[in-house]
BANU-394569 format. One line per field, with one value per atom (N, C-alpha, C): residue number from 0; atom name; x, y, z. Coordinates in Angstrom, 2 decimals. Example, Ala and Ser with C-alpha at 12.3 -4.5 7.8 and 13.67 -1.06 7.14 Angstrom:
REM residues 2
num <- 0|0|0|1|1|1
atome <- N|CA|C|N|CA|C
u <- 13.19|12.30|13.20|12.85|13.67|12.90
v <- -5.69|-4.50|-3.30|-2.25|-1.06|0.03
w <- 7.80|7.80|7.80|7.08|7.14|7.87
***
This chain:
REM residues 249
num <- 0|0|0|1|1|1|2|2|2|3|3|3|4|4|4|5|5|5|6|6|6|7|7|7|8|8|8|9|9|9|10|10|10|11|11|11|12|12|12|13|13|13|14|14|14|15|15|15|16|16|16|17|17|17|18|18|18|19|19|19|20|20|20|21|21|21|22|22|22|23|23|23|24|24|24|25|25|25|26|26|26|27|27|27|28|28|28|29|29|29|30|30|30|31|31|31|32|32|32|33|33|33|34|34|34|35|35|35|36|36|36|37|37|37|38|38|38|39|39|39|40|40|40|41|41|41|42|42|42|43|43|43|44|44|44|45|45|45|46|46|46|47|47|47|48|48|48|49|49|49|50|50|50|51|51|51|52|52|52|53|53|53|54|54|54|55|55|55|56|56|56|57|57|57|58|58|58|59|59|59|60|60|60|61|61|61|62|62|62|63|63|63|64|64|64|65|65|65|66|66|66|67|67|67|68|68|68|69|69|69|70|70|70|71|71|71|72|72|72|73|73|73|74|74|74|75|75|75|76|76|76|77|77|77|78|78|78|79|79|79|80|80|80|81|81|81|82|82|82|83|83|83|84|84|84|85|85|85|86|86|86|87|87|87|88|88|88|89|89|89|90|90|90|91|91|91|92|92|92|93|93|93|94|94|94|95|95|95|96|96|96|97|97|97|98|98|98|99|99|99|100|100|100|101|101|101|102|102|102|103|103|103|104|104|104|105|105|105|106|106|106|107|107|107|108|108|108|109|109|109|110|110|110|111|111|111|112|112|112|113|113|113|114|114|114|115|115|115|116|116|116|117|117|117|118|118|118|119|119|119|120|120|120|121|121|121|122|122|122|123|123|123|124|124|124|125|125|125|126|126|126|127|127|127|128|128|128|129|129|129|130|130|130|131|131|131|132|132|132|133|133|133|134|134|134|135|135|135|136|136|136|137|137|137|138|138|138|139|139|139|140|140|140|141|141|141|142|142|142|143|143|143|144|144|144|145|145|145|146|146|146|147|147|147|148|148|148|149|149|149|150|150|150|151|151|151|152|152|152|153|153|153|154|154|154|155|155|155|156|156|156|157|157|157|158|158|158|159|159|159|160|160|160|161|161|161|162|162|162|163|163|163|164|164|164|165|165|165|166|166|166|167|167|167|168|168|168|169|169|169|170|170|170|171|171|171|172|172|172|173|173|173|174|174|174|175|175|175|176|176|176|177|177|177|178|178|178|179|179|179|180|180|180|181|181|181|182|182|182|183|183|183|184|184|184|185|185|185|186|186|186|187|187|187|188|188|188|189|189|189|190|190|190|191|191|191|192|192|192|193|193|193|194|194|194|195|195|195|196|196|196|197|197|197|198|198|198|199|199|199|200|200|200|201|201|201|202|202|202|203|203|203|204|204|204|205|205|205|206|206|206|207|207|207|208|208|208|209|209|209|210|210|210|211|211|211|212|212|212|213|213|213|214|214|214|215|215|215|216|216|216|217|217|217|218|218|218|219|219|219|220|220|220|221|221|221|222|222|222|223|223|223|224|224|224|225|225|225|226|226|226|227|227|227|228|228|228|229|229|229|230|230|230|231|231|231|232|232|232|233|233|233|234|234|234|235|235|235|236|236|236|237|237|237|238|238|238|239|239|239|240|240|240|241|241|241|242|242|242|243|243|243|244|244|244|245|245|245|246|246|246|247|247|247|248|248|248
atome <- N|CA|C|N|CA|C|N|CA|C|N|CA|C|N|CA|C|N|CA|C|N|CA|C|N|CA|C|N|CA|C|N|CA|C|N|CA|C|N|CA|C|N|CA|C|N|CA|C|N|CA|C|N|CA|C|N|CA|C|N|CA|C|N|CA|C|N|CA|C|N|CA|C|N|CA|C|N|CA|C|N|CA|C|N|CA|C|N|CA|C|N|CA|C|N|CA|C|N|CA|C|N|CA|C|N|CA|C|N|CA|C|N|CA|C|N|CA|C|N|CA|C|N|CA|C|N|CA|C|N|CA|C|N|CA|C|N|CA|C|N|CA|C|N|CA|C|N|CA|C|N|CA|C|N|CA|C|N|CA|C|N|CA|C|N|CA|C|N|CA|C|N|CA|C|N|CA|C|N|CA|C|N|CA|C|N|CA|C|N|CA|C|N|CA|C|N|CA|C|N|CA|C|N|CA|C|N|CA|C|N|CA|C|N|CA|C|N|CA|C|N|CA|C|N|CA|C|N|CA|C|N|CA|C|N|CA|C|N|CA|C|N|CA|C|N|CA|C|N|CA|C|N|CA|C|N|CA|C|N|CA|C|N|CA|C|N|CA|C|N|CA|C|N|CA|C|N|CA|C|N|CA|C|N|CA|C|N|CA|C|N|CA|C|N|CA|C|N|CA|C|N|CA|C|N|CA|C|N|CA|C|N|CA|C|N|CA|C|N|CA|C|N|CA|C|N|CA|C|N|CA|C|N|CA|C|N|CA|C|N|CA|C|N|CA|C|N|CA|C|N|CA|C|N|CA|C|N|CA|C|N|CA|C|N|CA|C|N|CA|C|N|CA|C|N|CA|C|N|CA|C|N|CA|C|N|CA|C|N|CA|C|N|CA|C|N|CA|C|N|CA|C|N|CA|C|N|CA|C|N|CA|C|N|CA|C|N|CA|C|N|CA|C|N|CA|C|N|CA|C|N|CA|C|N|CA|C|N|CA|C|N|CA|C|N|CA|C|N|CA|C|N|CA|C|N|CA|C|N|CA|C|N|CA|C|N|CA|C|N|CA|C|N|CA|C|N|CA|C|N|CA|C|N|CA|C|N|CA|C|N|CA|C|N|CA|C|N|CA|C|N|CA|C|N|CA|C|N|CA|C|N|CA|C|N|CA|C|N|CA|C|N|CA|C|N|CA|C|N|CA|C|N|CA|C|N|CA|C|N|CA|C|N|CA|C|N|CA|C|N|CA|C|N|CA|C|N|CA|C|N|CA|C|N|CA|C|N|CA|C|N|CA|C|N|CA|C|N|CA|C|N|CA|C|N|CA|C|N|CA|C|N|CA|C|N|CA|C|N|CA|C|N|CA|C|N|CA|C|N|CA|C|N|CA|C|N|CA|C|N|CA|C|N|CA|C|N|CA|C|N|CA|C|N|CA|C|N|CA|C|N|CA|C|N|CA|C|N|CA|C|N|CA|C|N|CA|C|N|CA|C|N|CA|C|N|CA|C|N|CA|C|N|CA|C|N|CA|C|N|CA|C|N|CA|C|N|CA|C|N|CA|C|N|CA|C|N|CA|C|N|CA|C|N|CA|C|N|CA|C|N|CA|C|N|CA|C|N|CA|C|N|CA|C|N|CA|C|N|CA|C|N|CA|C|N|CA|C|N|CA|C|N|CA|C|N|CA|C|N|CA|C|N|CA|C|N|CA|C|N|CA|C|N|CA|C|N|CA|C|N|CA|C|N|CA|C|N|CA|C|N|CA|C|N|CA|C|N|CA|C|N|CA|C|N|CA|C|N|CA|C|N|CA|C|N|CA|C|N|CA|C|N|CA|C|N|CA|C|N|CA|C|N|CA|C|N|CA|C|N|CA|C|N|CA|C|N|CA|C|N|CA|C|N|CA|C|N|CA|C|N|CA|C|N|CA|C|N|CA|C|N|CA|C|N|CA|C|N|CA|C
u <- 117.34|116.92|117.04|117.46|117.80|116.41|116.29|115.16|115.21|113.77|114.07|113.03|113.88|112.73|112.66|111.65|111.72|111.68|112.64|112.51|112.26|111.08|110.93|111.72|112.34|113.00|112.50|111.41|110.25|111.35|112.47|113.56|112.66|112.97|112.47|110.77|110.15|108.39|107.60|106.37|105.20|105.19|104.05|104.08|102.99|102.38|101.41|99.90|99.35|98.26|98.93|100.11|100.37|100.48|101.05|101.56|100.42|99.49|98.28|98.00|97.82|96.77|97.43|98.89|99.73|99.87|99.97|100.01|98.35|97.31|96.02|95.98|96.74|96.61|97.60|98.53|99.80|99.04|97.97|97.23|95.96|95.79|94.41|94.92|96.35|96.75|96.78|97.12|97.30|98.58|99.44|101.10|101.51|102.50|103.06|103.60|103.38|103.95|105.26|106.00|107.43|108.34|107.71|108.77|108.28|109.84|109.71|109.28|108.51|108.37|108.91|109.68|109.70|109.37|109.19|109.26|110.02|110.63|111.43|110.87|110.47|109.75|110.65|110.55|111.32|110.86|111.88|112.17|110.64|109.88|108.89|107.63|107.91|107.10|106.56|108.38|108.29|107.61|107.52|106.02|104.30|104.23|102.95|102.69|104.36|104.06|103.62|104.78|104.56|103.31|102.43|101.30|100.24|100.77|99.41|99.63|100.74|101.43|101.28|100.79|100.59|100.14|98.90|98.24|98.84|99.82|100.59|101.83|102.42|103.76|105.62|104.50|105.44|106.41|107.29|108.69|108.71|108.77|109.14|110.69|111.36|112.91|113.11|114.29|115.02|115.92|116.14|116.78|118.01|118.14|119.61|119.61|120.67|120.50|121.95|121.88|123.05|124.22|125.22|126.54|127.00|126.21|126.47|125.15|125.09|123.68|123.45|124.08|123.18|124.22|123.88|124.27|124.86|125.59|125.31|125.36|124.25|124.17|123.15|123.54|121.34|121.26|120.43|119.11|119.47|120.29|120.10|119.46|119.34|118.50|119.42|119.00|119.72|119.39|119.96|119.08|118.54|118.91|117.53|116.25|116.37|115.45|114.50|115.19|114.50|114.29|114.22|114.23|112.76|112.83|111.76|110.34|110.21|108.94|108.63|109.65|109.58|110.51|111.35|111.85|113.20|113.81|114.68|115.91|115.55|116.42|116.73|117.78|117.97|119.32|118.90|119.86|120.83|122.38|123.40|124.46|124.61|125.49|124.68|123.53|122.66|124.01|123.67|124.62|124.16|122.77|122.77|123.40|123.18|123.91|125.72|125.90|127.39|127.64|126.65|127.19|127.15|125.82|125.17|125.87|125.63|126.29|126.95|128.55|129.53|129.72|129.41|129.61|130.69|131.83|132.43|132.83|133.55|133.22|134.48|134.48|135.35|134.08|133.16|132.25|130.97|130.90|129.89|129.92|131.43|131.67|131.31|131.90|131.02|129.80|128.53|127.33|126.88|127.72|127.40|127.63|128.64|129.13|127.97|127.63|126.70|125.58|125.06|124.04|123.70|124.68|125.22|125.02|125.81|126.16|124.51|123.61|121.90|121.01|121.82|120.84|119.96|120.24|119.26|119.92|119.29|119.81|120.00|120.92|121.38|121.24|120.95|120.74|121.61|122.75|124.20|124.18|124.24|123.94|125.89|126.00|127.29|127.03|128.09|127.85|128.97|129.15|129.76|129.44|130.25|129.64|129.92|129.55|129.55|130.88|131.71|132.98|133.81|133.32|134.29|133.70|132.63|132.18|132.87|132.45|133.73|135.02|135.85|136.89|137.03|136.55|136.63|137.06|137.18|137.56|136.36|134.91|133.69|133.70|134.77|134.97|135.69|136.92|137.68|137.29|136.38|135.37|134.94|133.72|132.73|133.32|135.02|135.09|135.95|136.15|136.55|136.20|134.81|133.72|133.34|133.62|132.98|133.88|135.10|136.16|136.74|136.18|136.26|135.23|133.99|132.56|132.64|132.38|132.07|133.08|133.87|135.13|135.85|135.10|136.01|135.17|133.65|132.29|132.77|132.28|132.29|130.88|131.37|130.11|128.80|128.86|127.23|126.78|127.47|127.23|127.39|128.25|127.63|126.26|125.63|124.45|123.13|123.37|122.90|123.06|123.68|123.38|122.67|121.64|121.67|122.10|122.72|123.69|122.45|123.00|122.36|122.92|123.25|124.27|123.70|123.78|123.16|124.38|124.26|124.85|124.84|125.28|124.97|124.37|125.16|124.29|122.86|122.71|121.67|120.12|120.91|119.79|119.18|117.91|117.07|117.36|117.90|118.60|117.71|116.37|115.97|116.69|117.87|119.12|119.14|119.35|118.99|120.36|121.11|121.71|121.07|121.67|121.33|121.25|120.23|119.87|121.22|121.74|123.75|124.61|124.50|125.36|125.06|123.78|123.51|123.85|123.66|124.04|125.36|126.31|127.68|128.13|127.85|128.21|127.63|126.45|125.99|127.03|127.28|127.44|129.07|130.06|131.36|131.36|130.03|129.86|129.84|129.28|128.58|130.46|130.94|132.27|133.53|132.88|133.73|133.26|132.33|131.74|132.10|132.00|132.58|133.88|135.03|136.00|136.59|135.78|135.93|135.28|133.77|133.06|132.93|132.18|131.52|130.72|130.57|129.84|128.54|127.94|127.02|126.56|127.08|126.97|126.94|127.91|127.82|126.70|126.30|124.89|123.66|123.41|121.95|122.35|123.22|123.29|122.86|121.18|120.84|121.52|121.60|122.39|121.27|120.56|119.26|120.04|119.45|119.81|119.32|119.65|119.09|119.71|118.17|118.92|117.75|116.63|115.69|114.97|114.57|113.62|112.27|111.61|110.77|109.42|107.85|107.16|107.77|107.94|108.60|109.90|110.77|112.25|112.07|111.89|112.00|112.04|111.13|111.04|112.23|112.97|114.07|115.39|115.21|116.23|116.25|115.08|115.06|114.71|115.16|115.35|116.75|117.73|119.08|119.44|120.34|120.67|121.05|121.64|122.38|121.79|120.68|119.85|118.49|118.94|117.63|116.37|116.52|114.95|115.43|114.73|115.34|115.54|115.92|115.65|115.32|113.66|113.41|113.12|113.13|112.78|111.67|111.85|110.42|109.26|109.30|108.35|107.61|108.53|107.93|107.22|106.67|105.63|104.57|104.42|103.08|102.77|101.48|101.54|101.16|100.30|100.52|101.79|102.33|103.74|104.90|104.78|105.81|105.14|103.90|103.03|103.29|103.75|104.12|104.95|105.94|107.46|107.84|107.13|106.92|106.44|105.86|104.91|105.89|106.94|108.41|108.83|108.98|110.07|109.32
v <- 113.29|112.14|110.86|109.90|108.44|107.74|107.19|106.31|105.42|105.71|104.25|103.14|101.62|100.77|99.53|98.79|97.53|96.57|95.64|94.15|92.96|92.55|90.59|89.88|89.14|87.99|86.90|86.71|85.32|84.04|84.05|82.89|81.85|80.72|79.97|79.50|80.64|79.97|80.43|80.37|80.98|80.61|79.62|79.26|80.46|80.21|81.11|80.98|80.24|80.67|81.35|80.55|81.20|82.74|83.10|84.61|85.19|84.70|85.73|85.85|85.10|85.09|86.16|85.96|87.16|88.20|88.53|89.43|90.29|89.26|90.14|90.44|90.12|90.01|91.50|91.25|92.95|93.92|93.80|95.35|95.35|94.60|95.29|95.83|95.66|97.17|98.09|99.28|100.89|100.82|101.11|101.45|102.12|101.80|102.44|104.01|105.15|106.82|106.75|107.11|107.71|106.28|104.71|103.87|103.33|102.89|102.05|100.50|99.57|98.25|97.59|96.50|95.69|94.64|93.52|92.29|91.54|89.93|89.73|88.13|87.99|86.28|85.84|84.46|83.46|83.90|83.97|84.03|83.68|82.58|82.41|83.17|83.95|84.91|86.38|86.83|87.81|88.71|87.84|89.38|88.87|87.76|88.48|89.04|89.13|89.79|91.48|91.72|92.77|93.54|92.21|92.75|92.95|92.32|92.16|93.80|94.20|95.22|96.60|96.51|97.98|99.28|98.68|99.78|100.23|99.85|100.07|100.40|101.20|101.53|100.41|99.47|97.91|97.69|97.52|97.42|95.91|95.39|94.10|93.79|92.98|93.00|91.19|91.04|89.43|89.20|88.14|87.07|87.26|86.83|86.99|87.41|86.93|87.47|86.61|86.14|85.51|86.73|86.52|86.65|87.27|87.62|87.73|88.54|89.33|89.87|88.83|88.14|86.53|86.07|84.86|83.79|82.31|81.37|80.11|79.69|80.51|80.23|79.26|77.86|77.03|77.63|77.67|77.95|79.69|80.18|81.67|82.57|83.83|84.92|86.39|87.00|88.12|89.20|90.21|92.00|92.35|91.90|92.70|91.59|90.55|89.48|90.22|90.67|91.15|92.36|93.31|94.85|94.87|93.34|93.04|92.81|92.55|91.93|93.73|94.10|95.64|95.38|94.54|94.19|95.30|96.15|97.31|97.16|95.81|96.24|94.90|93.99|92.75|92.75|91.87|90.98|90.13|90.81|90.21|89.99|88.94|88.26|87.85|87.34|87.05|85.92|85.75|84.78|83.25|83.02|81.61|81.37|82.87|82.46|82.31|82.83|82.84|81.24|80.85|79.53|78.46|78.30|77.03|76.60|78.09|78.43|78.72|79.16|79.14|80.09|81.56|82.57|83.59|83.98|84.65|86.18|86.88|87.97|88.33|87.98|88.49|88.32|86.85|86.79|87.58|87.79|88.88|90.51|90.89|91.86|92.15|90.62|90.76|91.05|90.41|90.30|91.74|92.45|94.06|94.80|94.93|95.33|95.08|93.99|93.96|94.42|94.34|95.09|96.42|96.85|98.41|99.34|98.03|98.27|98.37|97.71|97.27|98.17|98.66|100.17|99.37|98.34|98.00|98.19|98.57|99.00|97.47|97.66|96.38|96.64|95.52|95.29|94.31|94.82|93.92|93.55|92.36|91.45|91.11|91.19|90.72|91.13|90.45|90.09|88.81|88.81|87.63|86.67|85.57|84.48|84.42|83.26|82.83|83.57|82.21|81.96|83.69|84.28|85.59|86.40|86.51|87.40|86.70|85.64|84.84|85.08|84.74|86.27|86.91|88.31|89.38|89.85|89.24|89.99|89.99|90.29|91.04|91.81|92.70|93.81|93.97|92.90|92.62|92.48|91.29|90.50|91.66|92.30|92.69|93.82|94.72|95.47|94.99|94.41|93.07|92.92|92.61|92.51|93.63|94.44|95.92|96.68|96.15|96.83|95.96|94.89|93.29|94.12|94.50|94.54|95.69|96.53|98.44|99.12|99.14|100.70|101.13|100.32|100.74|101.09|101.38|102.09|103.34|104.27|105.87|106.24|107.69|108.39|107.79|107.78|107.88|106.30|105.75|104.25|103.74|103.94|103.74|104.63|105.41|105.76|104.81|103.88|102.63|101.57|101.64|100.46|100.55|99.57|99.68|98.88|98.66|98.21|97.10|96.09|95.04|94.45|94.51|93.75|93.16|91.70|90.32|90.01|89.68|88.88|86.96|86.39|85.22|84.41|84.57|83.92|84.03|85.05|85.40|85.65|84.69|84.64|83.07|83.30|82.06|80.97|81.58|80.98|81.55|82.32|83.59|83.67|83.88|85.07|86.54|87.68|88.46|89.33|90.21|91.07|92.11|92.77|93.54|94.66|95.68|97.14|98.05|97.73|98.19|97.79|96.33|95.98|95.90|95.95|96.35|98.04|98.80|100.09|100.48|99.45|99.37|99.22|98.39|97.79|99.06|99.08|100.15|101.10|102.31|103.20|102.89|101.62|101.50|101.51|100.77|100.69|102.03|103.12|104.71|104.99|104.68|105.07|104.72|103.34|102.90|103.73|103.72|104.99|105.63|106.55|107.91|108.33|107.41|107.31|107.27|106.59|106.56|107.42|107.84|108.14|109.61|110.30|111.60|111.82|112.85|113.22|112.70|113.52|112.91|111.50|110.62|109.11|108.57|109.10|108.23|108.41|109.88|110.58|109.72|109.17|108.78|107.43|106.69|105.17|104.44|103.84|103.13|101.81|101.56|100.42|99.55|98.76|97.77|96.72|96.11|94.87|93.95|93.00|91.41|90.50|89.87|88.82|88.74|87.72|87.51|88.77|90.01|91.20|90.58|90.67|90.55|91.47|91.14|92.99|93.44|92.28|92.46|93.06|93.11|93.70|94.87|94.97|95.82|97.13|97.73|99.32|99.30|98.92|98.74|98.82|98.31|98.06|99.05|99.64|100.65|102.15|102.45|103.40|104.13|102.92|103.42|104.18|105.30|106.40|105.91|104.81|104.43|102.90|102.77|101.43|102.48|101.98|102.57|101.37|100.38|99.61|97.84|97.30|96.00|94.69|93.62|93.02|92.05|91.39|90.39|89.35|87.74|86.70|86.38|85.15|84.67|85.39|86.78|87.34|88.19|88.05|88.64|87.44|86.47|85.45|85.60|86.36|86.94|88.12|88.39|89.64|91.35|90.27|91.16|91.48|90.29|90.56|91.86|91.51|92.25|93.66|94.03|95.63|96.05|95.34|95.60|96.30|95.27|95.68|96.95|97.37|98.32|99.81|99.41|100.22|100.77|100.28|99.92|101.37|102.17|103.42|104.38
w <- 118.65|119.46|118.63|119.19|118.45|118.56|117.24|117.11|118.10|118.91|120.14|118.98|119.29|118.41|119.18|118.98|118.90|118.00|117.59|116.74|116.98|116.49|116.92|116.10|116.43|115.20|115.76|115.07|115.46|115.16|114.36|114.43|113.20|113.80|112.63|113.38|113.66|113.81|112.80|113.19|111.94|111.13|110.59|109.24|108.77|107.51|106.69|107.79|107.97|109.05|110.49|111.00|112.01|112.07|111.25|110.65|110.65|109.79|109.71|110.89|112.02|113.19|114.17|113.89|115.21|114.36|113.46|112.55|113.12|112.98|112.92|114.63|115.31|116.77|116.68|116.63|116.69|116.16|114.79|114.31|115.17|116.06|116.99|118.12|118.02|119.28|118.62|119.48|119.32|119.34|117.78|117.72|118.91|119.31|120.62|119.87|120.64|119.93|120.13|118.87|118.90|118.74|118.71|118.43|117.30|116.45|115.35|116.17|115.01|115.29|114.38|114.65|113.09|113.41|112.82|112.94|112.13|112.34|111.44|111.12|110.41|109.75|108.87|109.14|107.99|106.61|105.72|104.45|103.99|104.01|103.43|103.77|104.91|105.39|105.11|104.38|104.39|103.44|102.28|101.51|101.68|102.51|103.32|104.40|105.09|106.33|105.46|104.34|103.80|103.79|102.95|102.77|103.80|104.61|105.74|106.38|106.91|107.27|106.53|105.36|104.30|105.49|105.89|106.40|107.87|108.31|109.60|109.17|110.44|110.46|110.85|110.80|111.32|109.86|110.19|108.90|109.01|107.95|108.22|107.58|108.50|108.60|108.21|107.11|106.92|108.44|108.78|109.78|109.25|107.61|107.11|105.75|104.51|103.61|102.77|101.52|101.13|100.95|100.52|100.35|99.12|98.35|96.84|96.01|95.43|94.66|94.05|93.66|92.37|92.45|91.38|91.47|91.86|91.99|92.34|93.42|94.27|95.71|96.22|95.79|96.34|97.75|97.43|98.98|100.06|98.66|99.51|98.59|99.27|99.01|98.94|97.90|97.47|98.21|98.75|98.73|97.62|96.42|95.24|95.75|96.03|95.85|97.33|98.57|99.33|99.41|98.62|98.15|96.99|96.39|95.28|95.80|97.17|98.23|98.70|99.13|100.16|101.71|101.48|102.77|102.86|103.39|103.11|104.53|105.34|106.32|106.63|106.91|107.47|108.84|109.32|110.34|110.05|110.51|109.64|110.98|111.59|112.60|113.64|113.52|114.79|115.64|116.92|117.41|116.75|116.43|116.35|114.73|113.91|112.56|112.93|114.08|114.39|114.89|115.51|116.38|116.00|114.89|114.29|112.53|112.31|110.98|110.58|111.66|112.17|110.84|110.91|110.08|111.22|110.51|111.67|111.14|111.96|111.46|109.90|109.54|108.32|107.57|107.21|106.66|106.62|107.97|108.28|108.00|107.34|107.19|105.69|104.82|103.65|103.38|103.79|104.03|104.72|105.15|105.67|104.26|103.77|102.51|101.05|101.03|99.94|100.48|101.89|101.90|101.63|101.59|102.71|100.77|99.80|98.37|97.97|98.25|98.29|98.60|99.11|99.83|100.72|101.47|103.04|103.87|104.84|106.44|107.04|108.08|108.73|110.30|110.78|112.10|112.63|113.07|112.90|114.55|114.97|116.39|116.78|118.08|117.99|119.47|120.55|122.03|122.38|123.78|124.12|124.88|124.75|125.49|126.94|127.73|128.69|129.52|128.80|129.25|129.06|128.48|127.83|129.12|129.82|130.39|131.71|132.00|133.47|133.35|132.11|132.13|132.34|132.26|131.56|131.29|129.75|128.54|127.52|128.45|127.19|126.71|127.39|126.58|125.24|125.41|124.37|122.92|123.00|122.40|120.87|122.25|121.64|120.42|121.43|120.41|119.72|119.50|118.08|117.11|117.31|116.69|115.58|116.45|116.05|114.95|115.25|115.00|113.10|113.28|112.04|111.10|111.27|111.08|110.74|111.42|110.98|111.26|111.93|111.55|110.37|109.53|107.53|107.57|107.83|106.74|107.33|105.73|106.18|107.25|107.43|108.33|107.73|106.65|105.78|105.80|105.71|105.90|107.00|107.96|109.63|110.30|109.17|109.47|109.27|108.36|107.84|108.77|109.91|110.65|111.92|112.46|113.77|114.34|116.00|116.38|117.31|117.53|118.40|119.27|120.46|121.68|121.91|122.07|122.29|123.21|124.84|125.34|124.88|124.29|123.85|125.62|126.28|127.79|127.93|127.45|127.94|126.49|125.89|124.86|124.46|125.16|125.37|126.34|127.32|128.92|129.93|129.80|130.90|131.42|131.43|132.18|131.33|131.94|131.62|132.10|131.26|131.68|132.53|133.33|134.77|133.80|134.11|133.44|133.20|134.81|134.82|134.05|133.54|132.98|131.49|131.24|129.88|129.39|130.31|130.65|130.22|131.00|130.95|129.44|128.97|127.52|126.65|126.48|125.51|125.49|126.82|126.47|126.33|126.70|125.97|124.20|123.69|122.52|121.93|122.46|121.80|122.00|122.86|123.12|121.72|121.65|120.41|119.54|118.98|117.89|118.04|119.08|118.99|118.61|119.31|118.80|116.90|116.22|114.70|114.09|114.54|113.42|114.16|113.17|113.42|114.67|115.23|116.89|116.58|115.31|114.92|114.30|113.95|113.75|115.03|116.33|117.90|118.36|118.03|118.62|118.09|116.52|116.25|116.06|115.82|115.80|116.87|116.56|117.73|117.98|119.39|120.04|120.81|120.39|121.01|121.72|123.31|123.56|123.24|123.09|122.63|123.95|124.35|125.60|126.05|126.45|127.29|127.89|126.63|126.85|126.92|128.34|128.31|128.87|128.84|129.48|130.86|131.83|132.96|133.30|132.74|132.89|131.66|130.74|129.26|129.96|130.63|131.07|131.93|132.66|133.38|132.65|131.45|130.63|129.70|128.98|128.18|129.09|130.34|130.79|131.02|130.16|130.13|129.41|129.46|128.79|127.17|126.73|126.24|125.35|126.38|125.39|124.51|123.59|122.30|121.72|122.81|122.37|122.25|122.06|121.96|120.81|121.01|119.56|120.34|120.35|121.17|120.14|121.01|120.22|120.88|122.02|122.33|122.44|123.59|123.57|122.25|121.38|119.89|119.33|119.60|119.32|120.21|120.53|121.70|121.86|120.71|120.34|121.39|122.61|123.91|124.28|124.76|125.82|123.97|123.05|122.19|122.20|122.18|122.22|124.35|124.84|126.42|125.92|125.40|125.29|125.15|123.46|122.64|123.60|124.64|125.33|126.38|127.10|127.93|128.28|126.57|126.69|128.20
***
């Protein structure tokens, strides 16, 4: 059975009081049975989310991660540097690092590679836009993407990733991909896998959507054969509506 999970990528909110307060708000629920949680806080967040988190099963996950184990990088951050806090898993192609920070995928393939070299698990985001889906050629796109990004890792290292489909439309637009059409995509994605890797790598590599998951649609969406949990943003700043979510499978 594939890890069903959920991830918040709070994005750039939460300062140090904020954190504590949703932090102490997420441990007065009851962990949801049988799913991973993570959360994902800004860089300055992340070893007190650590610590706040000891006594729970909540992973706390990086947004991103520099390009290089060391050196002359101002203002980035290494995998030893986030391996040194307890952080073991990051987010590497979110769309807004694709759109704002205009990281594309050759680059992003690096940044998989040193992680992958790091021993952290990756939560690799990739989806299409607007205009690609009024085409359609989303399909094209996505396995593009996929194909730039992960079809050189061996079996053992495409075991190291989890997969994240982010329709870009539909992230922070409340538009929401249809349960069908999130349906649709996933299981072409398990398809692309299957095709390269081992029965077993298509079989446990979870595939999460990212796109306006919220408590209202989430059980709809995570009742698909083929969706394994989600990677939410807004509603992961509300520590009810993200323990709904969690609650969904």
């Amino acid at each position: 059975m594939r890890d069903r999970i959920v991830a918040g990528n709070w994005k750039m909110n939460n300062d140090f009081n904020e954190t504590e307060k949703l932090l102490d708000q997420l441990k007065s629920y009851p962990e949801p049975p049988d799913v991973k949680i993570m959360i994902a806080p800004s860089f300055t967040q992340l070893y007190q989310s650590v610590q706040l988190l000891k006594s729970t099963n909540v992973s706390v996950v990086a947004q991103n991660m520099g390009i290089a184990p060391s050196g002359a990088y101002t203002g980035e951050v290494s995998p030893k540097m986030l391996k040194g806090i307890g952080v073991n898993t990051v987010i590497i192609g979110h769309s807004e690092r694709r759109d704002i920070f205009k990281e594309d995928d050759n680059f992003l393939t690096k940044k998989i590679k040193i992680a992958i070299e790091s021993d952290l698990k990756v939560i690799f985001c990739f989806g299409e836009k607007l205009e690609d889906r009024v085409l359609k050629n989303h399909f094209e796109i996505v396995a593009n993407q996929l194909k730039v990004a992960l079809l050189n890792l061996s079996d053992k290292n495409m075991m190291k990733i989890i997969l994240a489909y982010e329709p870009v439309w539909a992230i922070g637009t409340g538009e929401t991909a249809s349960a069908a059409q999130a349906q649709e995509m996933h299981s072409y994605i398990r398809n692309i896998i299957s095709s390269h890797f081992d029965s077993k790598v298509a079989d446990n590599v979870p595939i999460l959507y990212g796109g306006s998951v919220k408590p209202n649609n989430a059980k709809e969406i995570f009742s698909q054969p083929d969706v394994d949990g989600g990677l939410i943003g807004g509603a992961s700043l509300n520590a009810e509506d993200f323990i709904n979510i969690a609650n969904s499978f």
